[in-house]
N, C-alpha and C positions, 0 to 999 in steps of 0.2 A: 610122619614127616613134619606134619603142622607142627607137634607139638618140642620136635624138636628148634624148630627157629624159632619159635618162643621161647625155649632157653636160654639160646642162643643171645636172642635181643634182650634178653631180661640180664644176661650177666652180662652184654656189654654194655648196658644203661647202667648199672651198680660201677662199673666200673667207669666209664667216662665221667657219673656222678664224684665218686671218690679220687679221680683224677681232679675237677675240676675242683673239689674242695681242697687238695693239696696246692693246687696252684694260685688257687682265691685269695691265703694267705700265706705270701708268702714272709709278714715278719713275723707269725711264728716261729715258719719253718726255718728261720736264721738262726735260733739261738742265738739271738743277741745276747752279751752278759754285760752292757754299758749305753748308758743315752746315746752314746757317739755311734756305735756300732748300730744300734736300731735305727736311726735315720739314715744312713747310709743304705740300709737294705732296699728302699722305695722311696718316694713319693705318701703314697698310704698309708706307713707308719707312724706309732707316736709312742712316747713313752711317759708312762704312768709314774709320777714323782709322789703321790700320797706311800706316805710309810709305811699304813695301815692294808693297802691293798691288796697284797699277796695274802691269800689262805694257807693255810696249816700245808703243807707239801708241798706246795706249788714253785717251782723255781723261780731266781732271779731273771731269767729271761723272761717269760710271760708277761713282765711288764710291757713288754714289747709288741704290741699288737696293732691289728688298723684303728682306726680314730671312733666308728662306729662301736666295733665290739667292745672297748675302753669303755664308752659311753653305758654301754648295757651291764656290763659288769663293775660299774657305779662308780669309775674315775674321771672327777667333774673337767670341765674345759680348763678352769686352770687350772689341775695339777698336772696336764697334760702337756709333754716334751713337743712342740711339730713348728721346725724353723721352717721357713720358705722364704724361695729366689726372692731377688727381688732387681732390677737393675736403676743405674742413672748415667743421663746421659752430661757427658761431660763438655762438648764440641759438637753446638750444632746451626753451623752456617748454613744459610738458605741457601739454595743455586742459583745462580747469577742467571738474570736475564739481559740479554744483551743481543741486542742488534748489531748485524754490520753496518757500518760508520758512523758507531756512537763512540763516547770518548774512545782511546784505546786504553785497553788493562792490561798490568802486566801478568804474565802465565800463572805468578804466585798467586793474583787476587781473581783467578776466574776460579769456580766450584760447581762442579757435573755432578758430586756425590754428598748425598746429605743421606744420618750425621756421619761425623769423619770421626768421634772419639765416644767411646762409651765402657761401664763398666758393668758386669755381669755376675750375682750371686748365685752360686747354682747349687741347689741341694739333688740331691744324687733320685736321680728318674723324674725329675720334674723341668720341662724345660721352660727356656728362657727366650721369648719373641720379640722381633723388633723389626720396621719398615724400614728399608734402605731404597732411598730414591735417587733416581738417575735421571741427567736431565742434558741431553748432547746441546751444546752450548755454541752459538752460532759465532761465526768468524775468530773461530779457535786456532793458535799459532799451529804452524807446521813444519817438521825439520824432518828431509829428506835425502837422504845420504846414496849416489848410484856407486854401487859398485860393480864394475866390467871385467870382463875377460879379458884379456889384451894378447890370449894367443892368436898365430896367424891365422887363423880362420876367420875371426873377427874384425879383420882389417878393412872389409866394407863397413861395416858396422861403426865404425870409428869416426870414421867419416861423417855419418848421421848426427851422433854423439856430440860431436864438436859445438853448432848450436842447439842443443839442448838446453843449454842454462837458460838464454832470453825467451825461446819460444815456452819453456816448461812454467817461467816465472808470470808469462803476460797469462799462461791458462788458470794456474793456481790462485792467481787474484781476483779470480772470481769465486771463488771458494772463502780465500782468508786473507786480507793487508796481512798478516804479519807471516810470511815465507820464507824459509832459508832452502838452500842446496851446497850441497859438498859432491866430494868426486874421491874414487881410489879405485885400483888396479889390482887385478893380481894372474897368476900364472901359476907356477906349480914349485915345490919344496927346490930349494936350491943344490940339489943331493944329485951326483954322476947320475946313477940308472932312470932318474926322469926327466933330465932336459936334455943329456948327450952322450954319445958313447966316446968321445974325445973331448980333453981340454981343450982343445982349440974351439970346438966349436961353443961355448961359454960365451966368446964376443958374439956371434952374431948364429945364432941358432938357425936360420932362417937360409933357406937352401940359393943357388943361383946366386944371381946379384942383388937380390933384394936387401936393403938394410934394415935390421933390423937389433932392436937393443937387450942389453943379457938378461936372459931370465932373472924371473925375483918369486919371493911367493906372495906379499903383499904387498902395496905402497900407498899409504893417504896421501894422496896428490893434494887434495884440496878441504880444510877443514870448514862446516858451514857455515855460510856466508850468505846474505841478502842481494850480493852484487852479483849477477846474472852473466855480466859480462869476462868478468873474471873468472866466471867458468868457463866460460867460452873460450879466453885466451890459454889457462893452461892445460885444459881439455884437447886445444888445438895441437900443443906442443909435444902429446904422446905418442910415442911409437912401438909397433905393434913387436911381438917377441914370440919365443916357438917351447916346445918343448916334443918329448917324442908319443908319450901314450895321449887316447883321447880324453880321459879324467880328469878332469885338472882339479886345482889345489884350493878352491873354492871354501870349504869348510873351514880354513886357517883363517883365511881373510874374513867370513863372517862371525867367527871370533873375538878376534881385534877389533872388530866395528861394535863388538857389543858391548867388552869389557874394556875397552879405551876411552871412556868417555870426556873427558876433558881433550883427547888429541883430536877428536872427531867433531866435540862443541857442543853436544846434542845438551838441549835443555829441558824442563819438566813440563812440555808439549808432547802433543802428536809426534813419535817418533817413526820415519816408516823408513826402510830399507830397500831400494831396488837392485834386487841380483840379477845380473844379464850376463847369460854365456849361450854357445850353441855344442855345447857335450855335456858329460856326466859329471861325478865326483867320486873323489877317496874318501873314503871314510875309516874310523878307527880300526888300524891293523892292518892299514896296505902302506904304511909308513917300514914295518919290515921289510921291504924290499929294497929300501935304502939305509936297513941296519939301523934303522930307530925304532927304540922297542920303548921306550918312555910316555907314558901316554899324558895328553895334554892337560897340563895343570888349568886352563880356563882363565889364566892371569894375562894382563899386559904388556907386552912385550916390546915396544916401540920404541925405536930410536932412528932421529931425524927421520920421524915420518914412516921407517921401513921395518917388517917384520925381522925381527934378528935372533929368531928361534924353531925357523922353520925344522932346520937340521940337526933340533936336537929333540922336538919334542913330535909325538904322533900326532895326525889329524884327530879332530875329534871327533866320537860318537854322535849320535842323531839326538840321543836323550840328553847327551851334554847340552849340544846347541841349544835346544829346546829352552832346557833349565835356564841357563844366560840371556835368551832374547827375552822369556817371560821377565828375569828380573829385572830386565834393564827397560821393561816395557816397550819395546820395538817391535814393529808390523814389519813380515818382508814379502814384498812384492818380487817373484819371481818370472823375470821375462823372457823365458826361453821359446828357443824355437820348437817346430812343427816335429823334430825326428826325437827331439827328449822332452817331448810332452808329457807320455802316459810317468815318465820316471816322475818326476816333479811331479805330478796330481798325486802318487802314492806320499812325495814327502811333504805334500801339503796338506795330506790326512793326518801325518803327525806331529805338523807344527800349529799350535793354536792359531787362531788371528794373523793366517798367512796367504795368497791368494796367488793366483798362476795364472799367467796372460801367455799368449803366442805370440812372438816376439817375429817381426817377416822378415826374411832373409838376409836385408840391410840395415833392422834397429829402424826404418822409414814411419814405421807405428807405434813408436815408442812412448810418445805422448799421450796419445788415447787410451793407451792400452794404462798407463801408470794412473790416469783419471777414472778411467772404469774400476779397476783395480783398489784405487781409495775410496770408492762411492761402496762399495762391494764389504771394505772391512769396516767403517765407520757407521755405517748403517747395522750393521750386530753387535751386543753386546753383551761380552759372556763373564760371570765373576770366578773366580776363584779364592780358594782360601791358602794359609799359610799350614804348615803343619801343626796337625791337631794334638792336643798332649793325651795320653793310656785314656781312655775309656770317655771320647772326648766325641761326640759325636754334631754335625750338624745337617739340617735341609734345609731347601730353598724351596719357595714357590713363589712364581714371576707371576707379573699382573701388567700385560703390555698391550699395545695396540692395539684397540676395536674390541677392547674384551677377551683378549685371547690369553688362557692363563696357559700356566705348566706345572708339572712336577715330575722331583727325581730330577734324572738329568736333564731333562726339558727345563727342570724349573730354577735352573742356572743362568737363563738367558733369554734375549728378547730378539728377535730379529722385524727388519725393514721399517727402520728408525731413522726419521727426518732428524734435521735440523731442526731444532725447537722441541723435540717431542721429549714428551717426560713420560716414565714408565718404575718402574717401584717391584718391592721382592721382600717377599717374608720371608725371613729367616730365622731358625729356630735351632738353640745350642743346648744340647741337654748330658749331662754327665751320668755313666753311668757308675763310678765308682769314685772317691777323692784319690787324686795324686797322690803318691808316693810324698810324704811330708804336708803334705794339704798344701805346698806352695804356691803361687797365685801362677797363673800361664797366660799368656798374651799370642792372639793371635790375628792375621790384618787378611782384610778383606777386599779385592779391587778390581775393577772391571780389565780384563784381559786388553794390553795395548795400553792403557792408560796411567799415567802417574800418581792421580789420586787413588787413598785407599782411606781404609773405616780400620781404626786400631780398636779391637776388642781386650780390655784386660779382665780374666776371669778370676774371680774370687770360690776358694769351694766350701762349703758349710761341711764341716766335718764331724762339730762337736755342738752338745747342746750349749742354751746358754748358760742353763744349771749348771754347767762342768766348771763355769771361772767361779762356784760360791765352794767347791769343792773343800772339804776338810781333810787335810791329811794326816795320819797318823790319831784317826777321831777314836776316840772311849767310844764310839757305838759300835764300830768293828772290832771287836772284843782285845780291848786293852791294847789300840793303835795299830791294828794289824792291817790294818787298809784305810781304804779313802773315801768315806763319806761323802755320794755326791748324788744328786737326784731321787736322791729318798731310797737307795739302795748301797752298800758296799762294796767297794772295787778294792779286791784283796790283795795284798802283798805276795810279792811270787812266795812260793813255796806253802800259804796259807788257802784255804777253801771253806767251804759253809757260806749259807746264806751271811754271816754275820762275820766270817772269816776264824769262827770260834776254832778250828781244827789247824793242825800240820799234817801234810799231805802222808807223813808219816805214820799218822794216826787213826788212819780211814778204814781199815778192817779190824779195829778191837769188838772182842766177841763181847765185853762189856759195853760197847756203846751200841753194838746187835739188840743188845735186848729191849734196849728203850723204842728199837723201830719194829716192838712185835706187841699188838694187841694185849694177847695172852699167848700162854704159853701153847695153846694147840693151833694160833696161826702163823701162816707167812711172814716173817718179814718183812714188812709195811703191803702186806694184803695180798705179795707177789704184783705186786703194781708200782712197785718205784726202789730206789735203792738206798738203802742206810748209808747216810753220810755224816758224821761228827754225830753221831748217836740221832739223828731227824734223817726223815723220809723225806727224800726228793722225787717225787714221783713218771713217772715215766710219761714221755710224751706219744701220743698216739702216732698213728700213721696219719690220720686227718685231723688237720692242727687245731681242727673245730675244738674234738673232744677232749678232754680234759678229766686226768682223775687228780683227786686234793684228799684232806681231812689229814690228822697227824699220821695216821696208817696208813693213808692214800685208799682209805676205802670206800672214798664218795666217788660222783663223778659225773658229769652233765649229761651225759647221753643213752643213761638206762631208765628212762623217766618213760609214762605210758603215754602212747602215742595215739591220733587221731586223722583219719585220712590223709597215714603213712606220713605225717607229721607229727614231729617230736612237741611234749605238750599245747596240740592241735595247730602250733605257730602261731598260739596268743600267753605263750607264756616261757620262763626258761627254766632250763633241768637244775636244780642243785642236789646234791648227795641224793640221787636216785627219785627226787619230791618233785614235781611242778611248782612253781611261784607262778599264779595266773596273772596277768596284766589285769587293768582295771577294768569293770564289768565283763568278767569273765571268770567259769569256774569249773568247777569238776576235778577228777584226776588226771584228766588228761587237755582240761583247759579248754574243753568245748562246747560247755554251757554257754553262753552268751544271755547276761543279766537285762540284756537293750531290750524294751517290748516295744521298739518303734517298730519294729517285722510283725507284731502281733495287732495292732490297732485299725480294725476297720473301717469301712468307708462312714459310717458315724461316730468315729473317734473313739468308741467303745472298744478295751480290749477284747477281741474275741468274740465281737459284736456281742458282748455278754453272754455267751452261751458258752463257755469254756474255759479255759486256764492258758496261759502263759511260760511254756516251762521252754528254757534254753533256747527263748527267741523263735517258740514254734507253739501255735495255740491246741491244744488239747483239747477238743469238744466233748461238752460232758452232757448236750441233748442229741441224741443219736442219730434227731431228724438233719440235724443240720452238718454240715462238711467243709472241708475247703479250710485254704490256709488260714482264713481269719473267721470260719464259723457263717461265712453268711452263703453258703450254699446248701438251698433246702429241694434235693429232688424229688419230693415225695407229696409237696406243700401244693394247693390248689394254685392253678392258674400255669404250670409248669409247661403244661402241653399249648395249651394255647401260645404259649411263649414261644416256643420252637417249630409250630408248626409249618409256619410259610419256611423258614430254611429248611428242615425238613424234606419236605414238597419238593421245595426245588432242585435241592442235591440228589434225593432220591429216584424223581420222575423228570426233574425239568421242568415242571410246572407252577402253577401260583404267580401271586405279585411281585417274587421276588426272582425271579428268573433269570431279569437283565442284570442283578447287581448280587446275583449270586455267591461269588468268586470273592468279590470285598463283602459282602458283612457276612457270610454262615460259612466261612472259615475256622466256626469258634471250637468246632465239636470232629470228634473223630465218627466216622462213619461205617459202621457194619452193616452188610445186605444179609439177608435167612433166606431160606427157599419158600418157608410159611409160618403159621403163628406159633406152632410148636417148639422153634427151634429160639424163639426169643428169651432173654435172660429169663429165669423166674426168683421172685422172693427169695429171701433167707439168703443170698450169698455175702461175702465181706462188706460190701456195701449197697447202700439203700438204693434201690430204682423207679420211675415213675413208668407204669405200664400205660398206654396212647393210644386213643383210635379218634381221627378225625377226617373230616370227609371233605372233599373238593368241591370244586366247582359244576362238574359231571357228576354229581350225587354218588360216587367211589369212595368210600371207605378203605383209609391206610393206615396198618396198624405197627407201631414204635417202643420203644424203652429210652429212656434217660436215664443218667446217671454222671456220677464223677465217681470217678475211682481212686483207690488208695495214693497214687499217683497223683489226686486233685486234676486228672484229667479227665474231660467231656467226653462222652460214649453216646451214639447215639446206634442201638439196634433196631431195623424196619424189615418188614417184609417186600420183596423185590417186586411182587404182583399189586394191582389195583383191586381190590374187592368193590366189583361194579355190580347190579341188579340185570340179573339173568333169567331164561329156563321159560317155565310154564306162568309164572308172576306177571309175565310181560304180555299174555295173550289178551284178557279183558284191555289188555290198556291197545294192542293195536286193534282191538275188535270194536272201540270205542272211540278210537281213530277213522276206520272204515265209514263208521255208520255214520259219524258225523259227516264225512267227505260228501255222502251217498245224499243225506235229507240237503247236506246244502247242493247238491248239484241237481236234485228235483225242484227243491225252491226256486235255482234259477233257471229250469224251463220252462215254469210254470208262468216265472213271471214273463219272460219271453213269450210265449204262446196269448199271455195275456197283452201285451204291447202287439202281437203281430193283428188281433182281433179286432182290437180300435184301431188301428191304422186301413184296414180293410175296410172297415164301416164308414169310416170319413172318406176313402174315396168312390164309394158307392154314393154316396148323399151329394158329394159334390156330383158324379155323373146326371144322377139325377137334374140334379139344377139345373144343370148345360143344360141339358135334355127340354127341358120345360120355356127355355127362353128363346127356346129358336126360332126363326122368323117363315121358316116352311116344312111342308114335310117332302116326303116322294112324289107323291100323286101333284102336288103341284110345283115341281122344278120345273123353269123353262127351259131349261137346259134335259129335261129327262127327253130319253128317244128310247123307243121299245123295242125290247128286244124280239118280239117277232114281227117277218116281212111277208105279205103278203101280197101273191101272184096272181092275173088274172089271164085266161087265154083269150086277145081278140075275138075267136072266130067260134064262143063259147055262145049258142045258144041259136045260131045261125042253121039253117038246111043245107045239108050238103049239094055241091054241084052235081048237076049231072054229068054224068060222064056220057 
């Protein structure tokens, strides 16, 4: 099983190798047959204009290759084809810094985007960068355009509406002096099935006695204006109108607002849009229900103020609108109420730089909600590009606030952006193939909502610059058959050969066969390339690495002898099956190395003089000595004493070096034996020092040194202490004893001689006492005797008579 997933891994490493070598070069693998054609393939490419370059087989394309491999195969930097981008900028106005209530500017001379104009040379995979800075610009004009519902449901609402102009104007100047406001209306397509089921009701839609004025689908009441009050008055003057479904016609009206712009006023400011209804919308294809199948042309339609194509043309799509508000750079604030909320939050996911307030049942928060709402879209800022021309690709990466970058689609944009704040975005355009004609393409770049944009005009490197010294119809393409141009010929149709010598008519004569065969017992150009105009063009491999050449095609770079599985060791390159070594290097296979700085010992001697030099590895020709440069003698006096305390230590743990073990007798590899038998002996591939030396505790421990073939440290010990044992050790505790024994009689002896005199001195003193005292017994006056004698009265007397 092992040794199957080692097959296994070994052919998918050949294979991912051979993969990644096909992909490495990929202007090989173009077959380019023209300077033009080879720089278009990469980036990487170049092409080779010496005349002399191509070998004997070798095709016109091969000129073709990365800049390195050029190099190697000896086409110096100038003869070498490789244009690169380059850009200049054409327009680049700083961004105005400007406070509110400094001079005022007009909207043409303020600048949020630097630079605004540039030109870009792109050669194909190589792109083209440049910083584009954004800088939101303080007390910036504003043109704000409401458009209303004016079906009956909104008739409270209308009410509110009326002073909007002055109260919207006194909140916005604190934002920006330079404010406008306009006003327009709309209701629903002017077509039977959606305002009435009778003509009559056309005058006054509106059921009961209420008055009410005839549907319309849009109407610019008021185009923008700075006078506040003048919305007010004819804001005041509208009356509210009906229709029957609850959709209304919405989509028309924000049409007209976007692509009317002269009836509307809007100028190259802040444009934002407030839509206020309390229902849904039609959108493209519900105009069928009133027999209009025309879908909306996107144009302007206005006359005296009023849409005049409601009934002929359909509501527009959602991608339409989109498209038109993005052009005309308009932000629309939609103010709907609480029951068509969630609808609006769905079409405010697919309108860029559009924003959704809850609108209260009377329009009574309309104000707040239109200030929240611009603080909301002017604090983001997201770019967009124009369309890209075939094979035109670009990214962004934003560098905005507090450090916080992006990429991909993040890095389109910056959010929660004051007033004053600058923030900036790399952008990076790179082509992957020239246009159709190499025509130049132009395309503009501008922050979503905003009027400023950055015009990019691309220029695309298609052709070398060798191509404009071109010769055509030149005597070197055999007798004007092509075009002379970068040191190769670009043949006339119908003509081929390196030199254009043939007509395509001409390409299997078995007389020009023969000149592409060696001798007569081989292949045709070696079986390795094909006869063409009587010459061998030899076949290109599968990995564009390899290469066969020679007039037979029977060289070839990559049967050269190789060296740790590198082809001439990777110090040299293959020609016709040879190594060519690089400099100080040599062999067949390019793996000698002629440097004897790897051979020079620690006293500058190569080989500490005991040996030779051969392919950068020293050769020791005294047997005593080892090691990469000769100065390792295991066998030399002093060896053991050398190693002994590491030794010790690693072995037992013991000796001087104990604590510092771990850092310095790390040098040596370590074997334990069971006993001395098992330690290396003489005569093996390399030389050993055999060791016995002895501790602190008189224990003999016995070693091997050596360095092995490997130039690695070996140290074999035996695992035991060889301490002094057995019957040896009896005189020595019997000589212990005795000694213990004579000192422990000496000191009672001398004790017993201290207790002697001490005894005698106080016998001499008693004495003394004895001899000075002032009485004895017989004369204390105090002495009283211890026997009492009795005498009887009537002791010697005659008895009475009785």
């Amino acid at each position: 099983m092992d040794l199957k997933l080692l097959l296994v891994s070994t052919l998918l490493a050949v294979i991912c190798y051979s993969s990644a070598q096909q992909e490495g070069n990929e202007c090989i693998k173009a077959n380019a047959k023209s300077c033009g054609e080879c720089i278009q393939v990469g980036a990487k490419c170049g092409w080779c204009t010496d005349p002399e370059f191509l070998k004997q087989g070798e095709a016109t394309s091969t000129r073709c290759d990365e800049l390195e491999s050029l190099r190697k195969r000896g086409c110096g930097g100038a003869k070498v084809e490789n244009p690169r981008g380059s850009q200049w900028v054409l327009k680049n106005k700083a961004v105005t810094n400007r406070n509110k209530g400094a001079k005022k500017l007009r909207p043409e001379d303020i600048t949020q985007i630097q630079p605004q104009k540039l030109t870009l040379s792109l050669r194909s995979g190589e792109p083209q960068s440049f910083n584009l800075k954004f800088k939101r610009a303080e007390d910036y004009p504003i043109d704000l355009y409401y458009l209303m519902d004016l079906s009956y449901s909104m008739k409270d609402d209308l009410e509110n509406v009326k002073n909007l102009g002055t109260q919207l104007m006194l909140e916005m100047s604190k934002i920006t002096s330079d404010f406008r406001i306009g006003f327009g209306s709309f209701v629903e397509k002017t077509v039977m099935p959606y305002i009435s089921t009778t003509p009559a009701k056309l005058l006054n839609p509106c059921t009961g006695d209420q008055n009410c004025t005839s549907p319309f689908s849009y109407k610019n009441v008021l185009k923008l204006t700075s006078n506040g009050q003048e919305f007010n008055t004819l804001v005041g003057q509208q009356q509210i109108s009906g229709n029957l479904d609850s959709p209304e016609g919405g989509f028309d009206a924000i049409m007209q607002v976007a692509v009317c712009g002269e009836h509307i006023g809007w100028r190259n400011v802040t444009r934002l849009l407030v839509f206020s209804t309390d229902a849904g919308f039609h959108f493209a294809g519900d105009g069928k229900l009133g027999g209009i199948v025309l879908p909306n042309d996107g144009k302007c339609h206005l006359e005296n103020n009023m849409y005049t194509m409601s009934h002929y043309y359909d509501y527009p799509s959602i991608a339409h609108l989109v498209q038109k508000l993005s052009d005309n750079n308009i932000q629309t604030i939609f103010a709907i109420t609480e029951e068509f909320q969630p609808v609006y939050k769905e079409l405010k996911n697919l309108i860029p730089k559009s924003a959704v307030g809850t609108l209260s049942a009377n329009s009574s928060n309309v104000i707040n909600l239109i200030i929240d709402a611009y603080n909301s879209l002017s604090s983001e800022v997201i770019l967009e590009n124009s369309k890209l021309a075939e094979g035109v690709t670009i990214t962004y990466q934003s560098r905005c606030k507090n450090g916080v970058t992006g990429e991909g689609e993040m890095g389109r944009k910056c959010s929660n952006i004051s007033i004053g704040d600058e923030v900036s975005f790399n952008i990076s355009i790179t082509a992957k193939q020239c246009p159709k004609m190499g025509k130049p393409e132009t395309i503009k770049i501008k922050p979503l909502g905003f009027t400023e944009e950055v015009e990019i005009a691309l220029n695309f490197i298609c052709e070398c610059d060798c191509h404009k010294n071109g010769t055509e119809n030149s005597e070197i393409c055999h007798n004007g058959n092509g075009t002379y141009e970068c040191g190769a010929c670009r043949c006339n149709e119908g003509r081929i050969g390196r030199h254009c010598e043939c007509s395509t008519n001409e390409v299997t004569s078995e007389d020009l066969d023969k000149n592409c065969r060696k001798d007569n017992g081989t292949d045709i150009c070696s079986n390795n390339g094909d006869c063409v105009c009587g010459s061998c063009e030899c076949k290109k491999r599968e990995n564009p690495e390899e290469r066969y050449s020679g007039k037979f095609c029977d060289c070839d770079n990559f049967n050269c002898d190789r060296s740790n599985n590198k082809l001439c060791g990777g110090h040299g390159r293959c020609e016709c099956r040879v190594c060519i070594c690089d400099a100080n290097w040599t062999g067949s296979a390019c793996d000698c190395s002629l440097d004897t700085t790897t051979c020079l010992a620690s006293n500058k001697q190569i080989c500490n003089g005991r040996g030779t030099c051969e392919c950068g590895t020293c050769k020791c020709t005294d047997p005593k000595f080892q090691g990469p440069t000769c100065e390792i003698c295991p066998t030399c006096p002093g060896v053991c004493a050398e190693h002994k305390e590491c030794v010790q230590c690693r072995a037992f743990g013991t000796g001087e070096k104990k604590e510092t073990c771990e850092r310095d007798c790390s040098y040596f590899n370590l074997i334990k034996v069971k006993d001395r038998d098992k330690l290396p002996q003489p005569g093996q591939a390399f030389p050993l020092m055999h060791c016995k030396e002895r501790d602190a505790n008189d224990c003999w421990f016995y070693y091997t040194y050596a360095v092995n073939n490997n130039t690695e440290k070996e140290v074999h010990v035996v695992e035991t202490l060889d301490c002094p044992a057995g019957p040896d050790i009896i005189p020595i505790v019997a000589g212990v004893v005795a000694g213990i024994v004579l000192i422990g009689l000496a000191l009672l002896l001398i004790w017993k001689l201290l207790m002697i005199i001490h005894d005698r001195r106080e016998f001499a003193k008693f004495e003394k006492e004895k001899m000075n005292a002032k009485w004895d017994t017989q004369e204390n006056p105090i002495y009283k005797s211890p026997i009492n004698k009795f005498q009887n009265p009537i002791y010697g007397r005659k008895a009475a008579v009785l």
